[in-house]
C-alpha positions in Angstrom: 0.0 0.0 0.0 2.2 2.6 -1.0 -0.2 5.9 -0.3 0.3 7.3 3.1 -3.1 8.3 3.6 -5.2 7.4 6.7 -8.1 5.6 5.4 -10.9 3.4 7.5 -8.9 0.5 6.4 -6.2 1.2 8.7 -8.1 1.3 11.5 -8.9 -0.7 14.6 -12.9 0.2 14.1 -15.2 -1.9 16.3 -14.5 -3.8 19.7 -13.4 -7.0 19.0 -10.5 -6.0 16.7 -9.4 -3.8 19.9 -9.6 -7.1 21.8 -8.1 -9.1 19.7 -5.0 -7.3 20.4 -5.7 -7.1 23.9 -5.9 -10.8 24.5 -2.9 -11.5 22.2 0.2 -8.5 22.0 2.9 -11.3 21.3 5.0 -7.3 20.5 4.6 -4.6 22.9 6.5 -1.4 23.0 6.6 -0.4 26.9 7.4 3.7 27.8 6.4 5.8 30.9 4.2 7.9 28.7 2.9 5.2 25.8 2.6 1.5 25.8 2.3 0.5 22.2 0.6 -3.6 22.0 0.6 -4.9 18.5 -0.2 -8.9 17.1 0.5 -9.6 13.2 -3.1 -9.3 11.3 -4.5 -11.4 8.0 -4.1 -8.6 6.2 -1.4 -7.1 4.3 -1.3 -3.8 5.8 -1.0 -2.6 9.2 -4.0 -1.2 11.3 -4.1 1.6 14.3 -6.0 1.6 17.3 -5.9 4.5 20.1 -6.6 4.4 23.7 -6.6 8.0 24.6 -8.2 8.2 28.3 -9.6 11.7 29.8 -8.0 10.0 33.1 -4.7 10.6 31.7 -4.6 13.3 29.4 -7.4 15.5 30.6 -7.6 18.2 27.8 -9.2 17.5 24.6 -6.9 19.3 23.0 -3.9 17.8 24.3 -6.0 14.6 23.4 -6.0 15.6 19.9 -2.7 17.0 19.4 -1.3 13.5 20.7 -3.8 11.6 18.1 -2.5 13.6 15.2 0.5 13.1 15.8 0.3 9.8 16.4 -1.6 8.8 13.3 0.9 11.1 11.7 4.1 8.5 12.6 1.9 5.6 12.3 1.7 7.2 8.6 5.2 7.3 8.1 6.2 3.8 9.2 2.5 1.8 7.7 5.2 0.4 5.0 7.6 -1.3 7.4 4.7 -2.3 9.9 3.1 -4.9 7.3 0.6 -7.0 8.2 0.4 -5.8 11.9 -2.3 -4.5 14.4 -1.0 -2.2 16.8 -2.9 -0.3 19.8 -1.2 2.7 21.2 -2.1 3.7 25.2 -1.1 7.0 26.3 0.0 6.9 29.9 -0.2 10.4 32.4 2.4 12.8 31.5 2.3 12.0 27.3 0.5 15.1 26.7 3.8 16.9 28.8 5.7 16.4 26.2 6.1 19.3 23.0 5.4 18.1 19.6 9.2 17.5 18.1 9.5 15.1 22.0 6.3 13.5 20.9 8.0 12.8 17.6 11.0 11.5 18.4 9.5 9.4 20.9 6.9 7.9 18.8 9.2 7.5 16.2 11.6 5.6 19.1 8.6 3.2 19.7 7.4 2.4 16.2 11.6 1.5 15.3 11.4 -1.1 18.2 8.1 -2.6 16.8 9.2 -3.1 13.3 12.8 -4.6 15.0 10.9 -7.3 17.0 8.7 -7.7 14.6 11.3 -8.8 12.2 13.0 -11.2 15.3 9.8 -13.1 15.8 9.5 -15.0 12.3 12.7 -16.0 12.5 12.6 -17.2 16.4 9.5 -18.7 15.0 11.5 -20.6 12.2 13.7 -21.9 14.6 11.4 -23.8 16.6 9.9 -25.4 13.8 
């Protein structure tokens, strides 16, 4: 898929898609300020699913800020991610953080993804 647009496709839409990943996050990402779970998909592209909680980031346009930014990395990285759900949590002091932080930390979490990502096939190989 090689637009980087945001379509519905790409999305985590309806509840058990969410819990799918829930149940099974065989890659997680861990941070402070984002926990990022993720479980390969059926499909050939990647799909994005936020948890942005009032409880932890209480205004909604902090809220928002964080979920354009993080669609916007997701974006950049949809054609290394392949076939991959992922669910991104923000945790209390995310919305702290200035916009270029927020980049560079995203960008961090997505990297370590696509790296363990890559590992588990092969581990997978190995035991076969």
């Amino acid at each position: 898929m090689p637009s980087k647009t945001f379509p519905k496709s790409l999305r985590l839409l309806n509840a058990s898609d969410f819990q799918s990943v829930f149940d099974d996050a065989p890659v997680r990402a861990p941070h402070p300020q984002v926990l990022i779970l993720s479980r390969p998909n059926e499909k050939s592209y990647p799909r994005l699913g936020l948890v942005i909680a009032k409880k932890n980031i209480r205004l909604a346009v902090q809220r928002n800020r964080i979920k354009r930014i993080l669609r916007e990395t997701f974006r950049q990285h949809q054609d290394q991610l392949g076939g991959l759900d992922a669910i991104v949590l923000a945790r209390r002091g995310l919305d702290e953080l200035s916009n270029p932080e927020l980049h560079k930390l995203l960008n961090k979490q997505w990297q370590r993804i696509i790296k363990k990502c890559a590992k588990k096939p092969a581990a997978d190989k190995n035991q076969a």
